[in-house]
N, C-alpha and C positions, 0 to 999 in steps of 0.2 A: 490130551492133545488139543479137545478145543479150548479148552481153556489158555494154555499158551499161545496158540492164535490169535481169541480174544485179545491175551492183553499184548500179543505185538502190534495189531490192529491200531490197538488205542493208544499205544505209546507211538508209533508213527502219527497215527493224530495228532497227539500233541506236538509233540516236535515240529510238526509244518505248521502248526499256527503258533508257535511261541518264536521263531523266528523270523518274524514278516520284516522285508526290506520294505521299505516307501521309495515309489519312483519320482524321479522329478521328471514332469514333462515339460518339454519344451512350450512358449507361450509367454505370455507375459499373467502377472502376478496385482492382483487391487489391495492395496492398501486402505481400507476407510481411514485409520487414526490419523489424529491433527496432531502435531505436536508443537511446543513451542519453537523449534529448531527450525522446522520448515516453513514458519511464520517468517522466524528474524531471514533465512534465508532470501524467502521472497521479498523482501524489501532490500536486501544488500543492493541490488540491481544498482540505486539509485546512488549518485557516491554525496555525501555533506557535504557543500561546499557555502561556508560564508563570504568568500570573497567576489564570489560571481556576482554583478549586478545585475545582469541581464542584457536583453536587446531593449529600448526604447527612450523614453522622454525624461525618463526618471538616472540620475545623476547620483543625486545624495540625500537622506533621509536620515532626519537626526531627532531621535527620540528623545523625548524631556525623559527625567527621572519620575515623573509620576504620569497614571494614564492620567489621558485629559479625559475625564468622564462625558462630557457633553459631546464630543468627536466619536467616543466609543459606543454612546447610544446610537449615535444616527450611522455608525458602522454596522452594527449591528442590526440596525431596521433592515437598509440594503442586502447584506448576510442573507437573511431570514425570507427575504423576501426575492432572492435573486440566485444567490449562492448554493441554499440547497436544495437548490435542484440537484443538483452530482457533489456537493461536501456535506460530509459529515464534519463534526464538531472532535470527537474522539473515535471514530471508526470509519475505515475505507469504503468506498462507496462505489460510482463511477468516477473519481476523482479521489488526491489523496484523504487522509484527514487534517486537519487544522491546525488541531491543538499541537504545541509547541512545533510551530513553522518554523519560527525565528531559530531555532535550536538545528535548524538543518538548513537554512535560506537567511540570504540580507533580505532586511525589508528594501533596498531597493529594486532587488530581485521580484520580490513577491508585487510589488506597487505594477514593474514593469510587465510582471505577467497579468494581471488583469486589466492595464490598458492595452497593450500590444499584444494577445496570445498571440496572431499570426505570425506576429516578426518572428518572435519569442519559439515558436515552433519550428520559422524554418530554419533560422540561427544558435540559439542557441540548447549549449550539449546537454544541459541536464535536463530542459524543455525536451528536446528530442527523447530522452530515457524515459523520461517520465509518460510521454505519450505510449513508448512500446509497453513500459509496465505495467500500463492503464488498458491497454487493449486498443489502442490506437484509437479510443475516444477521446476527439479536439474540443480542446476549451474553447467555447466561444466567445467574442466579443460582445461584451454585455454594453459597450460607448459609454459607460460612467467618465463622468468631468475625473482632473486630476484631485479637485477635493473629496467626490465621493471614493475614491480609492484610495485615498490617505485618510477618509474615516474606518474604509474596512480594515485597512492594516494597523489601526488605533485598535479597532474592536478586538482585531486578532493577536492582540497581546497580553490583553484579558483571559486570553484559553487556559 
């Protein structure tokens, strides 16, 4: 008799631990993984648009077919020396990154936004988006003449 005891003992045992439900509780749930998905996601925000020119002084910008290397050095001093502070060259920073602008923005877009950020933020739409995706940190007016910002949009074709 105790031995059939025994093994109903142990066969009840097992039976409640071989069938464990897992509860979900209520809460929210941390994800650590990055994915690439969540990446491209986070930048949809912002929509391509080549046609925009922006708000400012800047009209028309009409690139040669070759860089002017002498325009693209002293783009690049200014760059280097001003720019990255909040750009990166190939990665996001406090501002976007660089490389391939022109593939998402006119250069007269990009001319007008580093003379004019203020206008350029309070007028226009993609200026606007880009400040909420950035964290609402304002690009500041660095006063570059219109030649040193048409050396950085030389240099920035080089990316």
């Amino acid at each position: 008799m105790k031995k059939i005891l025994v093994l109903l003992a142990l066969g009840a045992f097992v039976a409640s631990c071989g069938g464990k439900k897992e509860e979900k509780k209520d809460g929210f749930e941390v994800s650590r993984t990055k994915t690439e998905e969540k990446k491209a996601q986070a930048s949809e925000g912002v929509p391509v648009d080549l046609d925009n020119k922006g708000v400012g002084p800047i009209k028309n910008v009409d690139f040669a077919d070759e860089v002017n290397e002498e325009m693209a050095a002293r783009g690049k001093a200014t760059f280097e020396s001003i720019c990255v502070a909040c750009h990166m060259v190939d990665q996001r920073m406090i501002g976007p990154a660089m490389k391939g602008v022109y593939e998402r923005r006119s250069p007269e877009w990009v001319m007008n936004m580093i003379l004019n950020p203020d206008g350029m933020l309070k007028e226009d739409p993609i200026a606007k988006a880009l400040l909420k995706e950035y964290n609402n940190a304002i690009m500041l007016n660095q006063n570059l003449t219109e030649e040193e910002a048409r050396d950085v949009a030389e240099y920035l074709r080089t990316l």
